[in-house]
C-alpha positions as CSV (number, residue, x, y, z in Angstrom):
1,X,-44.4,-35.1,-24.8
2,X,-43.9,-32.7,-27.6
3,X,-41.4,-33.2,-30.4
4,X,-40.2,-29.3,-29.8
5,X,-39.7,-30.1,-25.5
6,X,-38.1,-33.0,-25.8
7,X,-35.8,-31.7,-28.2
8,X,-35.3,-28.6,-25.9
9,X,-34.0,-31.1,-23.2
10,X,-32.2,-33.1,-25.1
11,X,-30.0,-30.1,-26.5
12,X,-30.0,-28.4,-22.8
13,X,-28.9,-32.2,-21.2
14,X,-26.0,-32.3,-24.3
15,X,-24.9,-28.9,-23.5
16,X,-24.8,-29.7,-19.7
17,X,-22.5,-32.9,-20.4
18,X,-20.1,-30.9,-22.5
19,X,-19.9,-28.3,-20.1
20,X,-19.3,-31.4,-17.1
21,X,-16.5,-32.4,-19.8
22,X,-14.7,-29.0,-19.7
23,X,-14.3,-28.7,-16.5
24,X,-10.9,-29.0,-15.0
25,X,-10.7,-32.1,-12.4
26,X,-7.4,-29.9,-11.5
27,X,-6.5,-26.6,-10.9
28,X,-3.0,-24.6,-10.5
29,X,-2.8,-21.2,-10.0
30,X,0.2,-19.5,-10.1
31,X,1.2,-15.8,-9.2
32,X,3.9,-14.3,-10.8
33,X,6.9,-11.6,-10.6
34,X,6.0,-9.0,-13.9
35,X,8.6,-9.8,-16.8
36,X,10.3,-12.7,-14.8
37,X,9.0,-15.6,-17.3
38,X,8.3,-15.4,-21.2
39,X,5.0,-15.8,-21.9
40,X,5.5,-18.1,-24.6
41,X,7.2,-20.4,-22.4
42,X,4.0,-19.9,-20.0
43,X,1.8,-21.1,-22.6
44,X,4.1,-24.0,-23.8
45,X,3.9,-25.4,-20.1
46,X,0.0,-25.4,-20.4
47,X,0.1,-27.8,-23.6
48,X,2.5,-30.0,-21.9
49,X,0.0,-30.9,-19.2
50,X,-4.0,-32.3,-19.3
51,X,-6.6,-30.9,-20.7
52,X,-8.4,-31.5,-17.2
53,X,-5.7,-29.4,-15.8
54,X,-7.1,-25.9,-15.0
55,X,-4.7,-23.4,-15.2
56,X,-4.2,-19.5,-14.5
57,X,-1.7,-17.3,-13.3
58,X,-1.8,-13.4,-12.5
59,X,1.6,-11.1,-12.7
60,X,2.4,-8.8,-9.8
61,X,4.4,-5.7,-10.5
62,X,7.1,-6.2,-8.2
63,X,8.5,-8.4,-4.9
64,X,6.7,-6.2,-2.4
65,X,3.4,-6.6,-3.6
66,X,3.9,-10.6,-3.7
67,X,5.3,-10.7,-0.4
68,X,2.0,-8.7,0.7
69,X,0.0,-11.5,-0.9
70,X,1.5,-13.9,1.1
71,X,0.2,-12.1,4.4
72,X,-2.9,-11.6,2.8
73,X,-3.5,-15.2,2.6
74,X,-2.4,-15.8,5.8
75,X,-4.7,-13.5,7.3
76,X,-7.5,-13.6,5.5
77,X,-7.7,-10.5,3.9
78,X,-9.0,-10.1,0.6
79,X,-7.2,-9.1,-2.4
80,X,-7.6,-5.5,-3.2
81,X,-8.7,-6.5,-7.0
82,X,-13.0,-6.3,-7.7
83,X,-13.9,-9.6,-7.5
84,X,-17.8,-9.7,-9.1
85,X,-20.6,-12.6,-8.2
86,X,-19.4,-15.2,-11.1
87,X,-15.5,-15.5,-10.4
88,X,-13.8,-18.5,-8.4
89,X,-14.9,-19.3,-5.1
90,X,-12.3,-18.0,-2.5
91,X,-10.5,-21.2,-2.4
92,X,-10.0,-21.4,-5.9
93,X,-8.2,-18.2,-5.9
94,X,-5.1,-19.4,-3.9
95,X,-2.3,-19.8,-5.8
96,X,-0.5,-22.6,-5.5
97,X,3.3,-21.1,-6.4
98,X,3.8,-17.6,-5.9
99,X,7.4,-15.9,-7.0
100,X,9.4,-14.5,-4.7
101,X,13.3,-13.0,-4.3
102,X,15.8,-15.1,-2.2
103,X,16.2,-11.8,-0.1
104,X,12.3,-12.2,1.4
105,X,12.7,-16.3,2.1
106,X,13.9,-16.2,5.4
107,X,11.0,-13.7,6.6
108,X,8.4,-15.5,4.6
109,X,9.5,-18.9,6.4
110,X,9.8,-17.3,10.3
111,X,6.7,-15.3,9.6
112,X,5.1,-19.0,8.5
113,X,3.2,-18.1,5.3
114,X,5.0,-20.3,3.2
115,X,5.4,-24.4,3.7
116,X,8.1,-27.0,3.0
117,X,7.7,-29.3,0.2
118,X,9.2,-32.6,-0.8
119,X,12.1,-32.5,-3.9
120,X,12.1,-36.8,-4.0
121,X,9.6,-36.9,-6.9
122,X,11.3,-33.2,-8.8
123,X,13.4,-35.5,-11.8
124,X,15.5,-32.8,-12.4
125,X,16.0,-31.9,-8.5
126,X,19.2,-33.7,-8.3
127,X,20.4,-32.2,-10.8
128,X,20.4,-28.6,-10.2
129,X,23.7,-27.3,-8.5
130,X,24.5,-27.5,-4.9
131,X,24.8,-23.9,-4.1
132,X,20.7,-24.1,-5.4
133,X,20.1,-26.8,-2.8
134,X,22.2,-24.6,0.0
135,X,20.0,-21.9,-0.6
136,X,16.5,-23.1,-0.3
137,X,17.2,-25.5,2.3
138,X,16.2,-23.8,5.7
139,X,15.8,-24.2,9.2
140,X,11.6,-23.1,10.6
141,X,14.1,-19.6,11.5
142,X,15.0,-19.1,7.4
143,X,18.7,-19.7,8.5
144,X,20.1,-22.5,5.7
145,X,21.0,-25.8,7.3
146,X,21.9,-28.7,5.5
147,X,19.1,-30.9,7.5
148,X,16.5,-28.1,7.2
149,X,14.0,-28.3,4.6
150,X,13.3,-27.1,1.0
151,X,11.3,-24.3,1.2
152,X,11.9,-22.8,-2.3
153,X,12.6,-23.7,-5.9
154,X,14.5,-21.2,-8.6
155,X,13.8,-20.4,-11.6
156,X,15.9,-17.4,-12.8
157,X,18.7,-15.7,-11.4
158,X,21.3,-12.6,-11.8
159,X,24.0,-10.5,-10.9
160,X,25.1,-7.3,-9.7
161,X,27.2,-5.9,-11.9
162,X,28.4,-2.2,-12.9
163,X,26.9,-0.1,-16.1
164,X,28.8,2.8,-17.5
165,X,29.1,5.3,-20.2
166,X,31.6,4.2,-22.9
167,X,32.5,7.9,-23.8
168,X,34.3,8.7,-20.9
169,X,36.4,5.7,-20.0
170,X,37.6,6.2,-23.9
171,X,38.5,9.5,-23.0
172,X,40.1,8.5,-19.7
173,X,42.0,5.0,-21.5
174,X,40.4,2.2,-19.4
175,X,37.0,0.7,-18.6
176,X,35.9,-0.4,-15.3
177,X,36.2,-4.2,-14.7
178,X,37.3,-4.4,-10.4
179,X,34.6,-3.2,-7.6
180,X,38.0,-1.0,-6.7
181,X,37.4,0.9,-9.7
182,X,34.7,2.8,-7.4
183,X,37.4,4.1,-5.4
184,X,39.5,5.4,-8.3
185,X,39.6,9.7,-8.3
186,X,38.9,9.5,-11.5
187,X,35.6,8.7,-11.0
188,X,34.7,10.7,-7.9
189,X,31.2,12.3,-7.8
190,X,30.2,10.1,-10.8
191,X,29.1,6.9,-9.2
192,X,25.7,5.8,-8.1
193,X,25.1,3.4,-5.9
194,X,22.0,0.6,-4.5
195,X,20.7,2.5,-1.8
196,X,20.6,-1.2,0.4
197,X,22.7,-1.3,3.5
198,X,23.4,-5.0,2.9
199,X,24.1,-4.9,-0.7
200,X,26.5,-1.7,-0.7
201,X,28.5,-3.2,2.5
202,X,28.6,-5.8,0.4
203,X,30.4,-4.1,-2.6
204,X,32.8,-3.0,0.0
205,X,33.0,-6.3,1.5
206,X,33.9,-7.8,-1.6
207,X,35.9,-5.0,-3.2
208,X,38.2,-6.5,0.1
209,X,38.0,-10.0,-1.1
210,X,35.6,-10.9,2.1
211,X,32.6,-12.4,2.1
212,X,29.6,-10.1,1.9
213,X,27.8,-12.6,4.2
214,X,30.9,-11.9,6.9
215,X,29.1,-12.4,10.4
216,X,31.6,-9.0,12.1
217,X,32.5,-6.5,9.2
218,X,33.7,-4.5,11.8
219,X,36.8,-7.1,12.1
220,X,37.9,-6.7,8.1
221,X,41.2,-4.9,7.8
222,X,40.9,-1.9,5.6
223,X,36.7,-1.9,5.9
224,X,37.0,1.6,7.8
225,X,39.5,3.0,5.5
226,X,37.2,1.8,2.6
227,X,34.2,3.2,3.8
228,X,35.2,6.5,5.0
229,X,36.7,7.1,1.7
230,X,33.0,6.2,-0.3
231,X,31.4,8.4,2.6
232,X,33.7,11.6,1.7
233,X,34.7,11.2,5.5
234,X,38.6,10.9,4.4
235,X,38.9,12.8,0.8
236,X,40.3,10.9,-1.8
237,X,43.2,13.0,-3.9
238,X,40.3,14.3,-5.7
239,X,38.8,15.9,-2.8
240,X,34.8,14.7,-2.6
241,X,33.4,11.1,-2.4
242,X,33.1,8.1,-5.0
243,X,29.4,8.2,-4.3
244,X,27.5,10.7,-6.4
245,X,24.4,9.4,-5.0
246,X,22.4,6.4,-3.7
247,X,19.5,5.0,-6.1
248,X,16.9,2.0,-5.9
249,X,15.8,3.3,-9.5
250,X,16.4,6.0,-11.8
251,X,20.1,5.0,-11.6
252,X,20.0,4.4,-15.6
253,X,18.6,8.2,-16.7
254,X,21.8,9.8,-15.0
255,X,24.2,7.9,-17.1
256,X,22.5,8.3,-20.4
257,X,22.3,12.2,-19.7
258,X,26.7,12.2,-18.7
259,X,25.8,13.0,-15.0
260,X,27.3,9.8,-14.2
261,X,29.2,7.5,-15.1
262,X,28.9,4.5,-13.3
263,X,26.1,2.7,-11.6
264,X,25.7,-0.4,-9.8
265,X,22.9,-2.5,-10.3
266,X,21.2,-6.0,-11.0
267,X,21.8,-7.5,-14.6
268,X,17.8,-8.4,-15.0
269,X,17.2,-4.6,-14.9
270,X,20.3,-3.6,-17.1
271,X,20.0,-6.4,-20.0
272,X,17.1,-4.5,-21.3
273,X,19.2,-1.0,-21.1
274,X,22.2,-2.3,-23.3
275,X,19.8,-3.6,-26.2
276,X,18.4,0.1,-26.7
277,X,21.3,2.3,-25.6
278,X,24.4,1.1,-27.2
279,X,26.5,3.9,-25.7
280,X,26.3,2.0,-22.5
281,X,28.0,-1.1,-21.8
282,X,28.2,-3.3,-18.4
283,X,30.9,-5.8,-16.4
284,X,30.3,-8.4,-13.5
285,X,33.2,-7.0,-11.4
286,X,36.2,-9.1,-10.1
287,X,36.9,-10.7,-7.9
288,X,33.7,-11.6,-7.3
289,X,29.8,-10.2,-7.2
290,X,26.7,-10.5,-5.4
291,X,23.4,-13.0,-6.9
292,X,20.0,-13.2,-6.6
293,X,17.7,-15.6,-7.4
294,X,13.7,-15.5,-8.4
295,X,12.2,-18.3,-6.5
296,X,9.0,-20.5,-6.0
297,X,7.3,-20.4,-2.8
298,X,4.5,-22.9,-1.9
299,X,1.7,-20.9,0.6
300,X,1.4,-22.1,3.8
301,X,-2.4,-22.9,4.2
302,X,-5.0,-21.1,5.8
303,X,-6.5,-24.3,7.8
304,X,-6.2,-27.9,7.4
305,X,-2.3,-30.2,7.5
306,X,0.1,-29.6,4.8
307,X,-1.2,-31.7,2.0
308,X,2.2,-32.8,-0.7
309,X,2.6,-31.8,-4.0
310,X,0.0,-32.6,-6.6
311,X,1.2,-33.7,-10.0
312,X,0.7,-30.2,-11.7
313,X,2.1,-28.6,-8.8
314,X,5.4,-30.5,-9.3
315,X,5.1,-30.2,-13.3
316,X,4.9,-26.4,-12.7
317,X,8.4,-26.7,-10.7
318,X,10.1,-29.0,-12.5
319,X,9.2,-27.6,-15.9
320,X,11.5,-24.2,-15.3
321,X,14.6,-26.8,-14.7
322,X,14.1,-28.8,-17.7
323,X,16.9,-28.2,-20.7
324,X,15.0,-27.0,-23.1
325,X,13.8,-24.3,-21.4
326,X,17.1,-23.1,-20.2
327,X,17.6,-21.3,-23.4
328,X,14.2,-19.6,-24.1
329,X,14.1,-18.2,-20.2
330,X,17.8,-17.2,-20.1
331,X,17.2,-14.9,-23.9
332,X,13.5,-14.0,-23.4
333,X,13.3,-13.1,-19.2
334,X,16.6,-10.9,-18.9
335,X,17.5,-13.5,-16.2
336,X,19.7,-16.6,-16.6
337,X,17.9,-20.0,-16.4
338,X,19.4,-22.1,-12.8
339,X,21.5,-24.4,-14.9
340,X,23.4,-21.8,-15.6
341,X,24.8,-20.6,-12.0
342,X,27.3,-23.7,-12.3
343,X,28.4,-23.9,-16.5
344,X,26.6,-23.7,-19.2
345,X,24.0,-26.0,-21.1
346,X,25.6,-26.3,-24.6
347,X,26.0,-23.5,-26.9
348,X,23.4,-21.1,-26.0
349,X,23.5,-19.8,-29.7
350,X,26.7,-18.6,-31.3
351,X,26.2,-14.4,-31.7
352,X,25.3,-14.4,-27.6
353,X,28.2,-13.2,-25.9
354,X,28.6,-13.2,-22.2
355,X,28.6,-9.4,-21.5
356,X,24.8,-9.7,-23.1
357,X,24.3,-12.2,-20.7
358,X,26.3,-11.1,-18.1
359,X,27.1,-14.2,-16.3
360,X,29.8,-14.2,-13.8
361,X,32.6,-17.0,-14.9
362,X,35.7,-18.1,-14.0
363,X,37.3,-17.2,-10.7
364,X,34.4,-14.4,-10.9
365,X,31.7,-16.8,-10.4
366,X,33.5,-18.7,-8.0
367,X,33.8,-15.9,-5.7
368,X,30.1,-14.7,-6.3
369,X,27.6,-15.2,-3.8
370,X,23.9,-15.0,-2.2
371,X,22.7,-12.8,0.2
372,X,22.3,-14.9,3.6
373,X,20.1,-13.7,6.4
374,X,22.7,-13.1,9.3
375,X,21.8,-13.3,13.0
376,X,20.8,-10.3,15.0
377,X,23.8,-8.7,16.6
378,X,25.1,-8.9,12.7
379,X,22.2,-7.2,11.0
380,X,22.6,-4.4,14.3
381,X,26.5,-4.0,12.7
382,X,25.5,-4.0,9.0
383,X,23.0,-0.7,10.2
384,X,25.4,0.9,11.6
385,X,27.8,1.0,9.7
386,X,25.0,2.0,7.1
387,X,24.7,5.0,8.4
388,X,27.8,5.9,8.9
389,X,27.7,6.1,5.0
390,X,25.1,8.2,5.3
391,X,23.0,5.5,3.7
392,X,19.5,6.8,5.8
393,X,19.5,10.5,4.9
């Protein structure tokens, strides 16, 4: 053989081992909400694990678009995205955690494209409040049940609160701080509010003191009153309705500008806002406010028995509830990190006041909840009433 061919193989058969050597023995894919995790804390979780762990994630602009991933999987119908000759085999593609809002967990579960997994070997399972282990523990229907299953792990969380302009509350010698506020006349024609049927019965609900889960809102004393005074259907003394308009986004434009001067809206969206416009400031209203959480979900698979979690599939969960990540997630994502739903986890940092975090406390938190599905005849109410508010024009 010739000194030049043997050394040819020798280099291609090196070359071949190191390349056997680099590839993962494990993979974990994970698909994730846009601007819901830092990416620094996405790359610290890939040093913490193997080198034989293969890992990738892709961002999705919004809870929609993950929710249609889930069906797609469960169909069988590609992704939209090119996918050229070279790239992952099909299997390879599914991810193995896929983010999804506490609000979309009950249809994900009855519509079966997501799977129960098993919390025993999750250290920091325990742990985590109660209200987190209410909330992702559901019957096969999505309804929560305390012998259901975990179908869901969080990892960040928020609050609705109010935003406002500073200018005219100086003016007017008080700042907003009680859902009733909305109703004041000082303030009619200058409010925006979530165009959501649950979410704005639920302001009214809890402007009552009620829960905004209440099976018959038709039954709560003062509910009609309440609404027909937000609908313009009974003027208040200033003659026209609270409501200047209903808004999913472009709520935040209006208030900079002085057409309005108070919206309602998550605090993961509004943290952002007060770091660049300081003449806007923001309040978790009493008594109490609505949450929502950013969750895990597991994909159901496409054939085969549910298999249980890998190691790097429980790392991957467990990581977002360890301590010291709490802080980095709760500064960097605009979210707060799930330790925080029941206390704190030492001093965040000293300059880091709780309007920048706007997290509910107290009494406030206390009477704050989550979004439950409700049963049929109770969704049938919540519509109605909708648009009687003249919530689907």
């Amino acid at each position: 053989m010739r000194r030049r061919t043997l050394l040819t193989g020798m280099v291609a058969v090196a070359a071949a081992q190191a390349a056997c050597q680099r590839t993962p023995t494990q993979r974990l894919r994970a698909s994730i909400l846009k601007d819901s995790l830092p990416p620094q804390l996405v790359q610290d979780f890939q040093r913490t694990q193997s080198q034989s762990l293969g890992f990738k994630s892709e961002v999705q602009g919004n809870l929609a678009d993950l929710y249609r991933q889930l069906q797609r999987l469960q169909t069988g119908i590609p992704s939209p995205r090119i996918r050229l000759p070279w790239t992952e085999p099909p299997d390879q593609r599914v991810p193995n955690w896929v983010s999804l809002g506490n609000d979309w967990l009950a249809g994900a579960i009855q519509q079966k494209l997501i799977q129960p997994f098993g919390v025993a070997d999750l250290p920091h399972w325990p742990a985590l409040s109660e209200r987190w282990h209410t909330l992702v523990t559901r019957d096969i229907q999505g309804f929560p049940a305390a012998n259901g299953s975990v179908w869901a792990a969080p990892y960040r969380w928020g609050a609705l609160v109010m935003l406002y302009n500073r200018a005219p509350f100086e003016a007017l010698g008080w700042q907003p701080q009680s859902w009733t506020d909305l109703w004041r006349s000082e303030l009619a024609g200058r409010v925006i509010l979530p165009r959501h049927p649950r979410l704005l019965l639920g302001i009214i609900l809890k402007s009552l003191e009620e829960s905004a889960n209440h099976p018959d809102p038709t039954q709560v004393a003062e509910l009609g009153a309440r609404m027909a005074a937000m609908a313009g259907a009974k003027p208040n003394p200033a003659g026209t309705s609270p409501a200047l308009t209903f808004a999913d986004t472009h709520y935040i434009e209006p208030l900079i500008r002085g057409e309005a001067w108070v919206a309602v809206g998550w605090s993961t969206e509004i943290r952002p806002v007060l770091e660049g416009y300081r003449q806007l400031a923001a309040v978790v209203p009493e008594p109490g406010t609505l949450l929502s959480a950013d969750l895990w979900v597991h994909p159901a698979p496409q054939q085969g028995a549910r298999m249980p979690l890998s190691a790097p599939e429980q790392a991957w969960i467990d990581y977002w509830w360890q301590e010291n990540t709490a802080l980095p997630l709760t500064l960097f994502s605009q979210g707060l990190a799930p330790q925080l739903l029941d206390g704190t986890i030492g001093d965040l940092t000293p300059d880091f006041s709780a309007a920048q975090l706007l997290l509910p406390e107290g009494e406030i938190m206390a009477n704050s909840e989550f979004l439950l599905p409700l049963a049929a005849d109770s969704l049938a109410q919540y519509e109605r009433l909708w648009q009687q508010l003249g919530g689907s024009e």
